[in-house]
Every structure is written in C-alpha cells, then in structure tokens.
C-alpha positions in Angstrom: 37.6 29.6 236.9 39.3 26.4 238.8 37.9 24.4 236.5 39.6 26.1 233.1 43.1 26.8 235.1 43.0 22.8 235.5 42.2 22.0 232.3 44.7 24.5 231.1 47.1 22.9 232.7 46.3 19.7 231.6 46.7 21.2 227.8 49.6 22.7 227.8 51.2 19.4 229.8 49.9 17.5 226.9 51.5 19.7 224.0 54.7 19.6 225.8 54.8 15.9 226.0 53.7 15.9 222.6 56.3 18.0 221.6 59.0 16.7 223.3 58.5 12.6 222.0 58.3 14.5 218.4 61.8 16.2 219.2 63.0 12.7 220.5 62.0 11.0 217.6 63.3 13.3 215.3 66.9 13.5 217.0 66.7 9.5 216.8 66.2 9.2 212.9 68.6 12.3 212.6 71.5 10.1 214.5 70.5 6.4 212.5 70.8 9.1 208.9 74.7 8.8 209.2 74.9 5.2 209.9 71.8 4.2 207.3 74.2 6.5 204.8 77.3 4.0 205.6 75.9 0.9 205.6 74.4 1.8 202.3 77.9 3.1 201.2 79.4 -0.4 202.0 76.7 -2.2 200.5 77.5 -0.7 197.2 80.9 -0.5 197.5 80.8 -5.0 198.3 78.2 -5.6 195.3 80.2 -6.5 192.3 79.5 -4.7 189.0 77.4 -6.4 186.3 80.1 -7.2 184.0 81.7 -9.2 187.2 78.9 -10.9 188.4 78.3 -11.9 184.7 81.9 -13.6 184.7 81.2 -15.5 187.5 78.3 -16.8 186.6 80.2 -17.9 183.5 82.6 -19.6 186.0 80.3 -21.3 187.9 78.2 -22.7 184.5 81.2 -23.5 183.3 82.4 -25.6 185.9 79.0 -27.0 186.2 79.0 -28.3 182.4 81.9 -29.9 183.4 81.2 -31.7 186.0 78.5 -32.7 184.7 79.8 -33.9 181.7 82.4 -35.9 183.6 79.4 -37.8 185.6 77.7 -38.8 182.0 81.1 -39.9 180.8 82.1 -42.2 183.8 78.6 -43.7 183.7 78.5 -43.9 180.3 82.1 -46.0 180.3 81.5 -48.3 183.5 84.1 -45.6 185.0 86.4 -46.2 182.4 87.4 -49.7 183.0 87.9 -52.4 185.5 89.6 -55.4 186.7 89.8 -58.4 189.2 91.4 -61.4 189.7 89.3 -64.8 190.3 89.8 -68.2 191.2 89.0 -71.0 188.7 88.8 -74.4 190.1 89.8 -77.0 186.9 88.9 -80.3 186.4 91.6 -81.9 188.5 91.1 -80.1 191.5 93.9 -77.4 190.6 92.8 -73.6 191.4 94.5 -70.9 188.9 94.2 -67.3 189.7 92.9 -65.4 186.1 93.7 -62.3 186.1 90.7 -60.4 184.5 90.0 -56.8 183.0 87.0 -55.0 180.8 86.2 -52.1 179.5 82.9 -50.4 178.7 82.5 -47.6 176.2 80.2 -46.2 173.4 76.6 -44.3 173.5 74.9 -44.7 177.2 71.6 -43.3 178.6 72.9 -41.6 181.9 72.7 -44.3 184.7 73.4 -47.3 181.9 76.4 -48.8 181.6 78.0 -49.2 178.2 78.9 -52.4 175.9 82.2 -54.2 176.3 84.1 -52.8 173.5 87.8 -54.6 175.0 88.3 -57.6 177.5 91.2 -59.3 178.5 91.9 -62.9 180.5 95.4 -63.1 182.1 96.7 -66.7 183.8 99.6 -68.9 184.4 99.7 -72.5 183.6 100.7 -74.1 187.2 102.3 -76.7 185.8 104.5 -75.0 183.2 104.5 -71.5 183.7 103.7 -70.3 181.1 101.7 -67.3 180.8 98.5 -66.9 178.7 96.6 -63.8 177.5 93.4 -64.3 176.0 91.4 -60.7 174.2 88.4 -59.6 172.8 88.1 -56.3 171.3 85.5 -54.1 169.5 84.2 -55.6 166.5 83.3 -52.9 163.8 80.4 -54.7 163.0 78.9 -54.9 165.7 79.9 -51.8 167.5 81.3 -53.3 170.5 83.5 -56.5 171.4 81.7 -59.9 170.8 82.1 -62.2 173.4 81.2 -63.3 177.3 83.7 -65.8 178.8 81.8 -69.0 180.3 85.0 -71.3 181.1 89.0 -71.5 181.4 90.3 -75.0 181.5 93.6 -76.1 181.0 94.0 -80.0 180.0 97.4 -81.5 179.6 99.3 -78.0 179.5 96.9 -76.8 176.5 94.1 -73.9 177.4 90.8 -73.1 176.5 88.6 -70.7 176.4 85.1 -71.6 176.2 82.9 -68.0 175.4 79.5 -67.1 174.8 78.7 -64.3 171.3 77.2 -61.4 173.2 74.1 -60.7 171.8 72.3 -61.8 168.7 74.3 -60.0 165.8 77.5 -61.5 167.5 75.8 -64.7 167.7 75.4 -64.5 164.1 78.1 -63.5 163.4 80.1 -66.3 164.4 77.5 -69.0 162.6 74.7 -69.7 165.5 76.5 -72.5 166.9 74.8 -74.8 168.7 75.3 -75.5 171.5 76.1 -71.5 171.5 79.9 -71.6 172.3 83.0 -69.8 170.3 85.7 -72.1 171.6 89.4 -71.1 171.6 92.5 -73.3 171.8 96.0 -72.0 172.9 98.2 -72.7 170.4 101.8 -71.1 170.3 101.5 -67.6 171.0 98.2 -67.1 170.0 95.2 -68.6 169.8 92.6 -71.2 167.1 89.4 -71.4 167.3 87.9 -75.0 167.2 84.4 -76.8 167.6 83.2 -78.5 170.6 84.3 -82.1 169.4 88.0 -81.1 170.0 87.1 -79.5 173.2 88.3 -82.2 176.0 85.5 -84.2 177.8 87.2 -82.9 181.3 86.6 -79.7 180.3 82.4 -79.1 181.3 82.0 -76.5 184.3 81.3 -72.7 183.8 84.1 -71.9 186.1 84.2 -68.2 186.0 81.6 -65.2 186.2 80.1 -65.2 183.1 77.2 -62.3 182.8 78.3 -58.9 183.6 81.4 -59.6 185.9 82.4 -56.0 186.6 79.1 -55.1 187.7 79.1 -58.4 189.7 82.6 -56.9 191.4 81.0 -53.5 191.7 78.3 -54.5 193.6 80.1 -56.7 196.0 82.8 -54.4 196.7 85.3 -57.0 196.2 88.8 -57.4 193.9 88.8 -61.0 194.6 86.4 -63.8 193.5 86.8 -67.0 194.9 85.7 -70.0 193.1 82.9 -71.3 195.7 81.5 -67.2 194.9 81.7 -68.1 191.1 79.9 -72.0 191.5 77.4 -70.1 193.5 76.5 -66.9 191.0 76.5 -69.8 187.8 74.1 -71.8 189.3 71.8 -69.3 188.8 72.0 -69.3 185.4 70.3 -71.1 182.2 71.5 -74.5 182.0 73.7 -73.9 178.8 75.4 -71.2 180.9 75.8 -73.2 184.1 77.9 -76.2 182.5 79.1 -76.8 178.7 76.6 -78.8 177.1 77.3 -81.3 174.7 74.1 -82.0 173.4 72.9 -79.1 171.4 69.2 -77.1 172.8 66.0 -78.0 170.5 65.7 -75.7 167.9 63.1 -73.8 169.3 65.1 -73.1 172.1 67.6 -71.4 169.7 64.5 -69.2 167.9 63.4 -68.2 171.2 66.9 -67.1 172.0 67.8 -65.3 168.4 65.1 -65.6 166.1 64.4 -68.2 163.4 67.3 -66.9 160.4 68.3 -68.7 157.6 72.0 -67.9 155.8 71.5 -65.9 152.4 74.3 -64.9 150.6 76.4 -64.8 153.3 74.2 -63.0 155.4 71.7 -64.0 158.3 67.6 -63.4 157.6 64.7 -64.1 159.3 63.4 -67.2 157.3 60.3 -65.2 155.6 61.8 -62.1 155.3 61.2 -61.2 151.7 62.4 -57.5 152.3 65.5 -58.4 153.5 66.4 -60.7 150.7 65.2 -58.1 148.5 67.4 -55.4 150.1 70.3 -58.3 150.1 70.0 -58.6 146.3 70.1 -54.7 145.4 72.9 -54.3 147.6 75.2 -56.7 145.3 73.6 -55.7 142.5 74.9 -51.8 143.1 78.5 -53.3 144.3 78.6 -55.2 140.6 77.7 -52.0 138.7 80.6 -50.2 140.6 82.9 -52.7 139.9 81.9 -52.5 136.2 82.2 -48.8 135.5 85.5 -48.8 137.7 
C-alpha cells in the first residue's frame, strides 16, 4: 500500500510538471504571435511591389550599360586625346620646347588603344620667333592619320620635319621611299614636302619620341620629356629610326619591312600577284563603261 501511495505521488508530480512546461510553452508562442504578426506586417509593408523593383533594376542596367560603354569608349580613343611638351636638342646645341598633341580614335578591341587619326607639333623658332605648327590628320584612305614624327630641326631659321608613313598602306602611299622618310619643309605659312637631298647635312638625329609617344607619357606619368629621356628611348630603336640615314637599307630590308610591290597603274601590288592585277584591270574597265553610258 506504501509502495502505490509513493508511486502515485510520483505520477501525479510528473503530469503536473508535464502540464505545467506545456502551459509555459504555449503562453510563450502565444506572446511571440503578436510580434511574429508585426514584423511580418513591416516586412511587407518595406518590400517594394514588382512593378518598382522592375524599375530599378532598369535603373541600375541602365546605368550599368553606361558606364560601361564609357570605359570601352575611353579605351577605345586613348582617353580621348593627349598632349606633352618635349625638349629637342638641334644640331647646334640649341634646345626648343615642341609642344606636342595626338589623338586616337576608330574601332578598338577593349584594352587596345586606337590609331592616330590627328597629330599636331607646336614650336618656336628661338632665333626668330616665329611660331610653327606642323599636322597630320586622318587619311580616308587609310582610315587613320599617316605619319610618325622621327625629327624636328631647324637650320638657318627654316624647319623640318622629318616623319616616318605609319604602317605599310601609308608607306605606300607616299611612294616607299627609301630611306623611309616623308620630309617636310616650312615654307611661308604652310608646309612642302621635299626629298632627303634637300634635307640639310646638320640635320641627322631622331630627336624626339618617335613610336607611340602618348603611351610612352602615359606610362611614365610625366607632361615633360627631356631630351636626355628622348636620346635614351631612340636608342633603342632600328637604326633607320635612331638617326636619319642617308644611305638607303638593301632592298631586302625594305621587303622584309612592307613586302616586295611593284607600282601598277598607279597602284601598289605584290610583284606576282596576278589577282590583283586582274582585279586592278576590271576595276578601270567598269569606271570606262560608266563614263561611256554617262
């Protein structure tokens, strides 16, 4: 009889601390219902509806095309444009301070610069002061501008500009000369071009950056090029591009460089291209029928 009281005790104990936790945990969720119920309510009431979020994910594309695109542009145009002043030291010692500018444009690969399509050369003759420009600017032709400056001299008040073509299509397009130099002379207000004969004997250093000179001032973080900075840079270049020659490279020099092209009919062709003759031939044969039936 001891032995059931006890154990009855020890039941209903049980099923009262049974019950009691339940009641507990029942009062517990019945307290977190209203504030489960208002954070739900604010939830709902901060998310946007679909049309909204829709806008501004419109927004945010948008902007992102457009930032984009500006990225691809600036790369794409060398950022546009740039310019820099250098020091060119002349044959008698003198230093003149060119003032120089480019700028890039056309198609580009994202990361690639584009071709020089304008370039200009700004100085003041120290002696006279008289102020020169000197500009190259697209070529239809060719799609972009044609030349590289190599040198800047200035003998007995006259300038010259001694450039290389930029590229094979430009280099035949100005007749492969050979040595390969387009030389200009300043004459009155503008500017004549002449061959290397009546190019003075002082005038034989590469005295500015020739290859790329932007990039050159890009990388070095610099609006100011000395002329030890420029001696330095040429030297590492091909001999025709670290002074002006006179004596003109072997001809296989000049095939290696641009191919070996003959002149037909006013145009350049590799010297066994029947196909291009051929192409030459129909093209002037379809120009003389349209000038007949005009």
């Amino acid at each position: 009889m001891a032995y059931f009281r006890k154990t009855s005790r020890i039941v209903i104990t049980a099923l009262a601390v049974t019950h009691l936790t339940a009641c507990s945990r029942t009062a517990r969720r019945e307290e977190a219902r209203p504030r489960i119920a208002e954070e739900t309510t604010e939830k709902l009431r901060l998310r946007p509806s679909p049309k909204a979020a829709a806008r501004r994910w419109l927004v945010a594309l948008s902007l992102l095309a457009g930032l984009l695109t500006g990225v691809q542009t600036a790369l794409a145009s060398g950022l546009g444009g740039d310019s820099w002043q250098e020091e060119v030291l002349l044959h008698d010692g003198r230093t003149i301070v060119a003032e120089r500018s480019v700028r890039r444009g056309g198609r580009a690969e994202i990361g690639q610069t584009g071709a020089y399509v304008e370039q200009h050369l700004r100085f003041t003759d120290p002696a006279t002061g008289k102020a020169f420009t000197w500009s190259d600017v697209l070529s239809p032709e060719l799609g972009m501008a044609n030349f590289l400056v190599l040198a800047l001299h200035v003998v007995d008040a006259t300038p010259y500009v001694v450039a290389t073509p930029m590229g094979c299509q430009s280099y035949n397009k100005w007749g492969r000369p050979n040595p390969p130099y387009v030389i200009f002379m300043g004459e009155g207000a503008g500017w004549r071009r002449i061959g290397l004969a009546e190019l003075p004997a002082d005038a034989r250093t590469a005295n500015v950056l020739h290859s790329a000179p932007d990039d050159w001032v890009r990388r070095h973080a610099t609006r100011h090029v000395t002329a030890a900075q420029i001696q330095a840079e040429n030297a590492t270049n091909q001999p025709q591009y670290r002074a002006i020659l006179r004596e003109p490279p072997s001809q296989d020099q000049i095939i290696r460089m641009c191919g070996d092209m003959v002149l037909y009919k006013g145009r350049w062709v590799l010297r066994n291209d029947t196909v291009g003759r051929k192409w030459i031939d129909q093209e002037e044969q379809e120009k003389s029928k349209a000038t007949v039936n005009q």
